[in-house]
C-alpha positions in Angstrom: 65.6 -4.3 29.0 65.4 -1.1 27.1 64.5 -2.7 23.8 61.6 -4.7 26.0 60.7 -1.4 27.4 60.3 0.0 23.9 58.1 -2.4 22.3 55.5 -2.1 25.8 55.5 1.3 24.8 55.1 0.7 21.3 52.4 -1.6 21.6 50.8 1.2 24.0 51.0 3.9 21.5 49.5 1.7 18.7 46.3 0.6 20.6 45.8 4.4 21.2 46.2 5.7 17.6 44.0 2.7 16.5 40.9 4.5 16.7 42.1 7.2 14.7 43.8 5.2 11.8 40.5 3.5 11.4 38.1 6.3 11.4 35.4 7.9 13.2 33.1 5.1 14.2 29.8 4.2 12.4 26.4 6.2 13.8 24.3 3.7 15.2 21.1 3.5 12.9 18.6 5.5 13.4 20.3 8.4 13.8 17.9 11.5 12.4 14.8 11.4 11.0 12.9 8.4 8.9 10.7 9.6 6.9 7.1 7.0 5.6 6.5 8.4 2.3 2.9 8.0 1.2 1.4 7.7 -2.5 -1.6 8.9 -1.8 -3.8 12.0 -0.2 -3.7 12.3 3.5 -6.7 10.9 5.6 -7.1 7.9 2.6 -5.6 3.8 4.0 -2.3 4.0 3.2 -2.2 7.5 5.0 -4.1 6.4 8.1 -1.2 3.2 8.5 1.3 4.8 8.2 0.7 7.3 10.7 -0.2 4.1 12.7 2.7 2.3 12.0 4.9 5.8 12.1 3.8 6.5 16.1 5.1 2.9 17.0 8.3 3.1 15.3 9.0 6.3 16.5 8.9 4.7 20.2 11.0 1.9 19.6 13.6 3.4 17.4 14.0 6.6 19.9 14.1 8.9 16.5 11.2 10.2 14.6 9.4 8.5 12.2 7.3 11.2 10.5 5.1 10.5 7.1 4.7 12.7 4.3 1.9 12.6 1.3 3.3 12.4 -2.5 0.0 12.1 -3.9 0.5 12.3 -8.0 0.0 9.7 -10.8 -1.9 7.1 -9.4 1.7 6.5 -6.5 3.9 7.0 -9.7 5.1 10.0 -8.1 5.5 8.4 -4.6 7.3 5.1 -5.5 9.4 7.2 -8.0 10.4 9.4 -5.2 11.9 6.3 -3.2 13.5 4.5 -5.7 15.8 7.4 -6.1 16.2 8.3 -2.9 19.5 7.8 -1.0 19.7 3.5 0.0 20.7 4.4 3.7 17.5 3.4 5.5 16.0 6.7 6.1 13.0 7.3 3.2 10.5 4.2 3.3 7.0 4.0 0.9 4.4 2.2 2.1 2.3 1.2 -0.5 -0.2 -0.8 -2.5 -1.2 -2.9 -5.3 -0.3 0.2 -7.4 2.7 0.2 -7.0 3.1 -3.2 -9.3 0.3 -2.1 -11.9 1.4 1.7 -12.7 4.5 0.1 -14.5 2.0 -2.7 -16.4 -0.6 0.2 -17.8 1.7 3.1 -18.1 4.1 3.1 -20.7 6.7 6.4 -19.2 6.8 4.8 -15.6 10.2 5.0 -14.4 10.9 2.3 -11.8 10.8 -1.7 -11.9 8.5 -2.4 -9.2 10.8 -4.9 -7.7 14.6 -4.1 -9.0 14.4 -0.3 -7.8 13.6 -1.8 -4.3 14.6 -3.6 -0.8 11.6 -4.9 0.5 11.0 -4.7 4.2 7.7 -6.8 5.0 4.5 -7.0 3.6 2.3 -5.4 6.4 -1.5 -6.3 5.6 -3.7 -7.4 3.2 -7.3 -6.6 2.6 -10.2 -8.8 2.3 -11.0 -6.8 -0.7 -12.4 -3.4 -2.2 -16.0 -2.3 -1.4 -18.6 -1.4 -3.6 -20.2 2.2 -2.5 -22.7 3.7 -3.6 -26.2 6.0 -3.1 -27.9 4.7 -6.3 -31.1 3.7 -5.4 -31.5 -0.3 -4.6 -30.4 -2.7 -2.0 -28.4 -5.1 -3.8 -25.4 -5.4 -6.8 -28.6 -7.3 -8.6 -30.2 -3.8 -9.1 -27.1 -1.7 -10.3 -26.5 -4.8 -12.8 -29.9 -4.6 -14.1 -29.6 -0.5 -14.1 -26.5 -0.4 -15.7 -28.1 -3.2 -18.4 -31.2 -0.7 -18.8 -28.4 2.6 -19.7 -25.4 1.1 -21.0 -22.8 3.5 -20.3 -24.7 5.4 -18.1 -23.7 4.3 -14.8 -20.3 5.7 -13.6 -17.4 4.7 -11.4 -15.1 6.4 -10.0 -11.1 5.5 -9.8 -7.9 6.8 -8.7 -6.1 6.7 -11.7 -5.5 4.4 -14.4 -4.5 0.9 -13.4 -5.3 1.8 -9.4 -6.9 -1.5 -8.1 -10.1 0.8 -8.3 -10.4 0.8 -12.3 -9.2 -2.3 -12.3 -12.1 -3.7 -10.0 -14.4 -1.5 -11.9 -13.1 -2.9 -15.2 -13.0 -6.3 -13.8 -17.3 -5.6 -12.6 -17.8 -4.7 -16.6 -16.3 -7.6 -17.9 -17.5 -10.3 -15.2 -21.0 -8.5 -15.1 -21.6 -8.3 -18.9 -22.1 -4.4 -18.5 -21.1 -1.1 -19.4 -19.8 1.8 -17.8 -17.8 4.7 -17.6 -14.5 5.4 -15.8 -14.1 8.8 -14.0 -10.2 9.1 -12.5 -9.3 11.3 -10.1 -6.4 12.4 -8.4 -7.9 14.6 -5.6 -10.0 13.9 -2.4 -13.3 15.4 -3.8 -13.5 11.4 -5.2 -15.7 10.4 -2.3 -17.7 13.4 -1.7 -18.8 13.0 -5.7 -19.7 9.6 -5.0 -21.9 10.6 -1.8 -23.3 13.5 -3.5 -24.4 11.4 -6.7 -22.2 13.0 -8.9 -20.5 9.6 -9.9 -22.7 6.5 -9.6 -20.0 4.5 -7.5 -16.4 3.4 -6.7 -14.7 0.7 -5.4 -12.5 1.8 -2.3 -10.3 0.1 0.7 -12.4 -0.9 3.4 -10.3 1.6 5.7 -12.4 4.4 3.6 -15.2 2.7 3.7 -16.1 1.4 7.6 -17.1 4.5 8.8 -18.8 6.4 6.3 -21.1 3.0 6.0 -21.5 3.0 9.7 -22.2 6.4 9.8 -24.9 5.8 6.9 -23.5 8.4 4.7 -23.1 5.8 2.2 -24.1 2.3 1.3 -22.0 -0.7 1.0 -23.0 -3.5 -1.8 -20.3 -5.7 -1.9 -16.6 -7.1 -1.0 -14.1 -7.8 -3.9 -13.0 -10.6 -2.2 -13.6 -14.0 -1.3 -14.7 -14.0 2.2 -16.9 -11.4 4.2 -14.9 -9.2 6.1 -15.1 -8.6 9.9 -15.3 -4.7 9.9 -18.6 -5.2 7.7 -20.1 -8.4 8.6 -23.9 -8.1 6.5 -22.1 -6.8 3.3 -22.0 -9.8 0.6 -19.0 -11.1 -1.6 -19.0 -9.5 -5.5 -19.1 -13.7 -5.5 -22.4 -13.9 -3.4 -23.9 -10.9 -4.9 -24.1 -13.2 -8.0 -21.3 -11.9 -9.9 -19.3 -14.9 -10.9 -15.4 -15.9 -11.0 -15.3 -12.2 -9.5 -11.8 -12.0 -6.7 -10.0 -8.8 -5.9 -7.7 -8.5 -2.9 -5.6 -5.3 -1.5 -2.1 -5.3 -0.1 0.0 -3.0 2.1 3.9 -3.1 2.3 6.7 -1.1 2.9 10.0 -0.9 0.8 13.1 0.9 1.1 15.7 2.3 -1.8 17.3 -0.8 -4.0 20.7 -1.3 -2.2 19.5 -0.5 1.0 22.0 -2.4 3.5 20.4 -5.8 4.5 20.8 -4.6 8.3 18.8 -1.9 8.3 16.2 -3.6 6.1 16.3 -6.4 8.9 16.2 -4.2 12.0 12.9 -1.7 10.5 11.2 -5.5 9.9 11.8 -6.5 13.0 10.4 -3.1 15.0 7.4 -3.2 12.2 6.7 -6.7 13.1 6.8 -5.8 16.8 4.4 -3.2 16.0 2.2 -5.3 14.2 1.4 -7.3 17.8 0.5 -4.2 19.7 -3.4 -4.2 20.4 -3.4 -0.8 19.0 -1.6 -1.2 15.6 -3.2 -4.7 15.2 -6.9 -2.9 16.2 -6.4 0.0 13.3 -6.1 -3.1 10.8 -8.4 -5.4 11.9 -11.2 -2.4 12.3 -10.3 -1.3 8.9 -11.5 -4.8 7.1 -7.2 -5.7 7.2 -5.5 -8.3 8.5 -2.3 -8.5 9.6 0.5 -10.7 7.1 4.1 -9.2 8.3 5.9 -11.3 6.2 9.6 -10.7 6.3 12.1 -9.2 2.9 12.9 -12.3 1.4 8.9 -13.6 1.5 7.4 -10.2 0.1 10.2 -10.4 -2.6 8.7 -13.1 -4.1 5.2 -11.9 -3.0 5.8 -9.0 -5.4 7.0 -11.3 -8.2 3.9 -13.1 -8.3 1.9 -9.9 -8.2 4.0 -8.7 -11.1 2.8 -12.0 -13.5 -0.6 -11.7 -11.7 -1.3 -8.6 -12.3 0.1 -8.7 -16.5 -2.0 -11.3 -16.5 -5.4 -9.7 -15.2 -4.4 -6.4 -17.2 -4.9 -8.5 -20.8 -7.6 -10.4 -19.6 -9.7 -6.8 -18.4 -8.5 -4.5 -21.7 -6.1 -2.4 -19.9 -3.4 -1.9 -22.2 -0.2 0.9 -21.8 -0.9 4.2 -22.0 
């Protein structure tokens, strides 16, 4: 009896010392503060979803999702930023075609646009970029026979070498049979040049461009893509405008830190998508000339390796070489 009363009390002891032996149990995720980090200058389309997309997560996760700007080098500096970041599931970027091209024109970019990363979902793409501008005329007709009249004239303004603005700028001189000039900037004086007159035009995200066209500050000539978008119905394709074999499209996703634990990257892809139904969220897109994609990590993986051979591709065929 004593030796059964021993092991009882044995066996008591060990199930209470258990928790110890193994160690203080795991937080629950989140536990502090996620942080969206954004390439770009605030107010601009990657700003304006991720304070979208930041208010929703912040209600479902129960901690604060808060965005921060790290404008700099055409998102060199942002995506940078993240892939050295700590894997753990607390510093996100939320980004754009930039993010694949800055490694294919620049030749000191540190990151692999798809190693350095755990992609979470691809959360919108774009019907395309649109042409703005105040130059006199209705139609692209009259800025091609303009810039035909003063080659090299005419200017256009981008966001930095190899942002999906030179390139549909570039891509406008070579399908066109024109010439311009290329005007980067890294500040937000960019559209206020443009609507001054300062630079002839620039191609920008539709999320820029919706309400300074509605507001008739500026005039909309074209859509880079293939079909018209909703959120400017009357504006033509580059393709309809007469401007043949001419196609550009926009993306938005999020990544976190390569390594990134596979649970965390599923459980912020889940709330995303969940935010992605919500009439608000799913409003700020589809207002913005966006619509929603939400595909899931292993679907934007690939998505990204296709952009990658894409985008080489397109680089060599438009003259953008490393710099």
């Amino acid at each position: 009896m004593p030796k059964s009363m021993s092991r009882a009390a044995l066996a008591a002891l060990a199930l209470l010392l258990a928790p110890l032996v193994a160690g203080p149990a795991r937080a629950e995720y989140p536990d502090k503060i996620i942080r969206i980090i954004n390439p770009f200058p605030p107010g601009v389309s990657t700003d304006v979803l991720a304070r979208g997309l930041a208010q929703k997560l912040t209600e479902y996760l129960g901690q604060s999702v808060i965005v921060e700007s790290r404008p700099g080098a055409n998102g060199i500096l942002a995506s940078t930023t993240v892939a050295k970041s700590e894997p753990d599931g607390y510093t996100m970027l939320l980004t754009t075609g930039s993010h694949v091209a800055n490694p294919i024109v620049q030749k000191h970019v540190l990151y692999d646009p798809v190693k350095d990363f755990s992609p979470v979902t691809l959360l919108a793409q774009s019907y395309g970029l649109a042409l703005v501008s105040n130059l006199p005329g209705k139609s692209v007709a009259d800025i091609v026979a303009l810039a035909k009249q003063k080659p090299g004239t005419l200017t256009y303004a981008t966001s930095g070498v190899g942002n999906l603005t030179h390139v549909a700028g570039r891509l406008f001189e070579v399908r066109a049979g024109i010439s311009m000039t290329a005007v980067p900037y890294n500040t937000p004086a960019l559209m206020s040049d443009v609507i001054g007159g300062t630079v002839s035009m620039t191609f920008v995200s539709t999320v820029t461009a919706v309400p300074l066209v509605n507001a008739g500050t500026i005039k909309a000539f074209a859509i880079t893509g293939s079909r018209r978008t909703p959120a400017l119905p009357d504006t033509p394709t580059m393709q309809e405008a007469g401007v043949k074999d001419y196609e550009l499209l926009g993306w938005f996703g999020v990544l976190f830190p390569a390594s990134t634990p596979r649970d965390r990257v599923e459980r912020m892809h889940r709330e995303i998508a969940r935010a992605l139904q919500t009439p608000e969220l799913k409003k700020l897109i589809e207002d913005s000339g966006l619509y929603v994609d939400g595909a899931g990590p292993d679907a934007f993986k690939t998505f990204l390796e296709n952009d990658v051979a894409y985008q080489t591709r397109l680089m060599d065929e438009i003259g953008l070489k490393p710099q």
